[in-house]
N, CA, C and O of each residue as an XYZ file, in Angstrom:
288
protein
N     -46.347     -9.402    -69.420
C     -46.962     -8.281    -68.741
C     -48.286     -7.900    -69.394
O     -49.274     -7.552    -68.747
N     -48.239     -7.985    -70.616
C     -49.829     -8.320    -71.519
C     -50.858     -8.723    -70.737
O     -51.691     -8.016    -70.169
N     -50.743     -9.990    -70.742
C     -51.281    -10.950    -69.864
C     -51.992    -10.441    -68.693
O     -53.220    -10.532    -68.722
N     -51.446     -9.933    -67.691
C     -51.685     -9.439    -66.740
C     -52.219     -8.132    -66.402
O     -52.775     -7.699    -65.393
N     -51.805     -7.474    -67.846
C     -52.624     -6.041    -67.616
C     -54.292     -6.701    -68.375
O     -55.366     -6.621    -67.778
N     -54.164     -7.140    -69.368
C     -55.413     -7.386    -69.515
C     -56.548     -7.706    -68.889
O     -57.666     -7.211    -69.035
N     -55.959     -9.130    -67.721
C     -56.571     -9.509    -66.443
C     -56.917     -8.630    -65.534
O     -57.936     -8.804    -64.864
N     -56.126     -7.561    -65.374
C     -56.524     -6.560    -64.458
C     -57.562     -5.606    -64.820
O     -58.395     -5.016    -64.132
N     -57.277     -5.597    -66.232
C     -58.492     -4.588    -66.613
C     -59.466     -5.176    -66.820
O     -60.361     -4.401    -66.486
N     -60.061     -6.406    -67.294
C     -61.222     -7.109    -66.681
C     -61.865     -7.612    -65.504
O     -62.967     -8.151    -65.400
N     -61.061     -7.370    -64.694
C     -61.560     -7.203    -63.244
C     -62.238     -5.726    -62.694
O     -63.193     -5.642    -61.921
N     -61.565     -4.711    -63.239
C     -61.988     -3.996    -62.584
C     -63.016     -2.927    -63.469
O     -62.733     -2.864    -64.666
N     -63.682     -2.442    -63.208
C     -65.154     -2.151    -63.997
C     -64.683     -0.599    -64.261
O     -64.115      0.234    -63.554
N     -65.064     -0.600    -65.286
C     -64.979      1.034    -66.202
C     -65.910      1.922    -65.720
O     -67.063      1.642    -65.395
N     -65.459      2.845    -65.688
C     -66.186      4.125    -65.554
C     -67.385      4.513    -66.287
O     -66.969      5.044    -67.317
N     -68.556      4.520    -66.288
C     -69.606      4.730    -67.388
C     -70.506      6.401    -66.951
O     -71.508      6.738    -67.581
N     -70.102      7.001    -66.159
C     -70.822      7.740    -65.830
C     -72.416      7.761    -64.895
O     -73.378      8.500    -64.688
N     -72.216      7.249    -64.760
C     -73.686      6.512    -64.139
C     -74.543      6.219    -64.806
O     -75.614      6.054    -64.223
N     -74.520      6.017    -66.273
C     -75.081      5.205    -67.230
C     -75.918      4.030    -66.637
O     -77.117      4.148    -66.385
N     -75.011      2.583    -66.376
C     -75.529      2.066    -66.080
C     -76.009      1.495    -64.585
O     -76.414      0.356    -64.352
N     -75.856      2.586    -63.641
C     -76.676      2.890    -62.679
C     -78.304      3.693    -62.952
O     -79.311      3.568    -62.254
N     -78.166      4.333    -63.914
C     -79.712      5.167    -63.881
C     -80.220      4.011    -64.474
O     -81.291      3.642    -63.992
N     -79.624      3.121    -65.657
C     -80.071      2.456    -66.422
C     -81.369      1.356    -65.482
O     -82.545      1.285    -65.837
N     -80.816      0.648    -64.350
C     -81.056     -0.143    -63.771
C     -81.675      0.509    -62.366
O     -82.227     -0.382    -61.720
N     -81.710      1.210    -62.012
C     -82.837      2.428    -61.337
C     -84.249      2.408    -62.454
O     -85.261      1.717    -62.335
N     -84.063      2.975    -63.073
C     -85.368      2.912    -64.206
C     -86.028      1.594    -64.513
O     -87.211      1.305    -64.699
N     -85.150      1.024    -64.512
C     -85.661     -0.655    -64.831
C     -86.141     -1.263    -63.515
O     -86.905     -2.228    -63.554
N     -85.794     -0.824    -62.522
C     -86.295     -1.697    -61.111
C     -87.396     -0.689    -60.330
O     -87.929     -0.849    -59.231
N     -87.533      0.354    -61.251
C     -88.667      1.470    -60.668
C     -89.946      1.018    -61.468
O     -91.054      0.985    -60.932
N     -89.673      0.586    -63.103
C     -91.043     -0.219    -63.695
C     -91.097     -1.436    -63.427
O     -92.092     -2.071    -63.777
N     -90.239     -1.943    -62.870
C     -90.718     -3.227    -62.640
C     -91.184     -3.481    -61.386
O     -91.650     -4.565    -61.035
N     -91.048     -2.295    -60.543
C     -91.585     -2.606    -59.134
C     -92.938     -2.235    -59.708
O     -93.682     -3.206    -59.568
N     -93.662     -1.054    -60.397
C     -94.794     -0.007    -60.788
C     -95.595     -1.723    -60.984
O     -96.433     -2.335    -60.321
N     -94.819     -2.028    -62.236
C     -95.703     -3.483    -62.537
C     -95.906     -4.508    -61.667
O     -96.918     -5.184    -61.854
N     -95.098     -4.822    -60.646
C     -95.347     -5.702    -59.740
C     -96.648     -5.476    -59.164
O     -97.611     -6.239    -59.086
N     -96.452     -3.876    -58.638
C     -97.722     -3.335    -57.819
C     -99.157     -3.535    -58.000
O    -100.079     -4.094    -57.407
N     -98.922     -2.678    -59.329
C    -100.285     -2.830    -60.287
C    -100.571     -4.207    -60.901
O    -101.579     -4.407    -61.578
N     -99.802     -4.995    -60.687
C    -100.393     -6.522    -60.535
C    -101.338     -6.993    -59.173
O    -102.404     -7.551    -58.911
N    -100.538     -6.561    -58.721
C    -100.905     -7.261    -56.723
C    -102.090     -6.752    -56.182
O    -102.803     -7.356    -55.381
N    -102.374     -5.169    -56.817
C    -103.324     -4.474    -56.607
C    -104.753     -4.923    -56.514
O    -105.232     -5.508    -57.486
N    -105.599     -4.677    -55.277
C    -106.626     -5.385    -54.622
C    -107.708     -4.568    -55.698
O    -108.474     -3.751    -55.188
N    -107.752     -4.757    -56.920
C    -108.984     -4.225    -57.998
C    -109.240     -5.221    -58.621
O    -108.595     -6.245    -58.397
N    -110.236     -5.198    -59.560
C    -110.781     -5.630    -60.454
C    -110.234     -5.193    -61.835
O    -109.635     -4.135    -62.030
N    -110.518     -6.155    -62.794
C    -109.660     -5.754    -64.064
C    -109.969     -4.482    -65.104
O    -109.209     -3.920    -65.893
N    -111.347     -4.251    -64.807
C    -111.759     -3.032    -65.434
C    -111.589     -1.950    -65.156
O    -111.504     -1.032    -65.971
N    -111.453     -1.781    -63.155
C    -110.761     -0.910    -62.483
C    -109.760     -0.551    -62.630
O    -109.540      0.646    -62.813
N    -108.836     -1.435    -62.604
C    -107.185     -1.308    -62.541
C    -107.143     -0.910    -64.255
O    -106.254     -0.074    -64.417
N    -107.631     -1.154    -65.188
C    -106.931     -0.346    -66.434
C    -107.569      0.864    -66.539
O    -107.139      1.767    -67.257
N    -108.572      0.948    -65.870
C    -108.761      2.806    -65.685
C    -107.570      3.277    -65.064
O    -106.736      4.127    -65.375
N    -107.695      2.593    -64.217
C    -106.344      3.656    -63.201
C    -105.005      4.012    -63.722
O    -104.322      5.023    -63.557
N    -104.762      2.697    -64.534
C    -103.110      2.824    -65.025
C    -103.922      3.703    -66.220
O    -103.817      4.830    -65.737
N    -104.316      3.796    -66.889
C    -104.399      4.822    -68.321
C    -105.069      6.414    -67.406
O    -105.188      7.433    -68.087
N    -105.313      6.441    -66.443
C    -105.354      7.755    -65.843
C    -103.662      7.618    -65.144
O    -102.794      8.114    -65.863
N    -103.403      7.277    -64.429
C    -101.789      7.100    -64.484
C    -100.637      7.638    -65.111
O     -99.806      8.500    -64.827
N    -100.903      6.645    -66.311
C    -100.062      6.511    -67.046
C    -100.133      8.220    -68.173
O     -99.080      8.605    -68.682
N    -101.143      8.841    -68.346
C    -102.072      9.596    -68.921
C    -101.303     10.958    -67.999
O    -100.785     11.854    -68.666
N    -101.276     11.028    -66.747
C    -100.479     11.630    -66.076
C     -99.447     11.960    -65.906
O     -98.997     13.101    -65.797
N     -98.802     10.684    -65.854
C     -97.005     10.778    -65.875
C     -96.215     10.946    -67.394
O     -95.024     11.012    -67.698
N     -97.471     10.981    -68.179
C     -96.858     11.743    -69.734
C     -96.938     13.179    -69.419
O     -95.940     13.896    -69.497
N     -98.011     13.590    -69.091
C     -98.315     15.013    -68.791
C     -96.792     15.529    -68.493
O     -96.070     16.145    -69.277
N     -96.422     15.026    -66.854
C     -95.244     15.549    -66.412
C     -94.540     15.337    -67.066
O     -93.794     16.315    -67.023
N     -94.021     14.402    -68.026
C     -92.787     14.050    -68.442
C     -92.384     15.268    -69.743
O     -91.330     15.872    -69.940
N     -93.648     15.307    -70.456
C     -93.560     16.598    -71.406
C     -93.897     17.624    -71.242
O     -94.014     18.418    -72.176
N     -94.190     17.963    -69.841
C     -93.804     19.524    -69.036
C     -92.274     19.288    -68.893
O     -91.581     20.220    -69.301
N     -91.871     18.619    -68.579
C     -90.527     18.570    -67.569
C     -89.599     18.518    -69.018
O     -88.516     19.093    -68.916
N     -89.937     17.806    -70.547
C     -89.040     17.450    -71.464
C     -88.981     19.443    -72.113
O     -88.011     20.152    -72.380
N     -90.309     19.699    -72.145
C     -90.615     20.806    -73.404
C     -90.697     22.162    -72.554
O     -90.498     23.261    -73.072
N     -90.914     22.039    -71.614
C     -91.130     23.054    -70.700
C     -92.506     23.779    -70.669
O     -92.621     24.992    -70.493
N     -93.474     22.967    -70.846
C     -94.984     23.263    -71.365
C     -95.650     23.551    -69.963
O     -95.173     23.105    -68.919
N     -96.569     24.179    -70.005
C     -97.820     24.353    -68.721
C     -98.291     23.201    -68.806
O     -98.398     22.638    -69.896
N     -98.632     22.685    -67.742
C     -99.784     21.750    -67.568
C    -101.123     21.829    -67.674
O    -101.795     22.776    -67.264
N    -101.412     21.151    -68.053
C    -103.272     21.470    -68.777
C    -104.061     21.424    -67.440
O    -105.282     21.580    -67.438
């Protein structure tokens, strides 16, 4: 009966909390961002302005949203 409970419990997937659902949301949200900003119809001097104004941005929010700060 060992045997068989073990088998069963490797079949069927544990509970993680949505761990590794956000995990892999986050991961397929930068990797789409990067796909984009690859494909993107710019020039190379263009496109790293944009992502460091971007990127320059979405820190902003992230440490309003972490610290609870005003935005500049």
């Amino acid at each position: 009966m060992d045997d068989l409970d073990t088998m069963i419990d490797s079949l069927i997937p544990r509970r993680t909390n949505g761990r590794r659902f956000i995990t892999g949301l986050l991961l397929g949200m930068i990797g789409g961002a990067a796909a984009a900003a690859l494909l993107m119809p710019r020039s190379g001097p263009a496109l790293r302005a944009w992502l460091a104004e971007r990127t320059q941005a979405w820190l902003g929010q992230a440490r309003h949203t972490l610290t609870g700060e005003q935005p500049l």
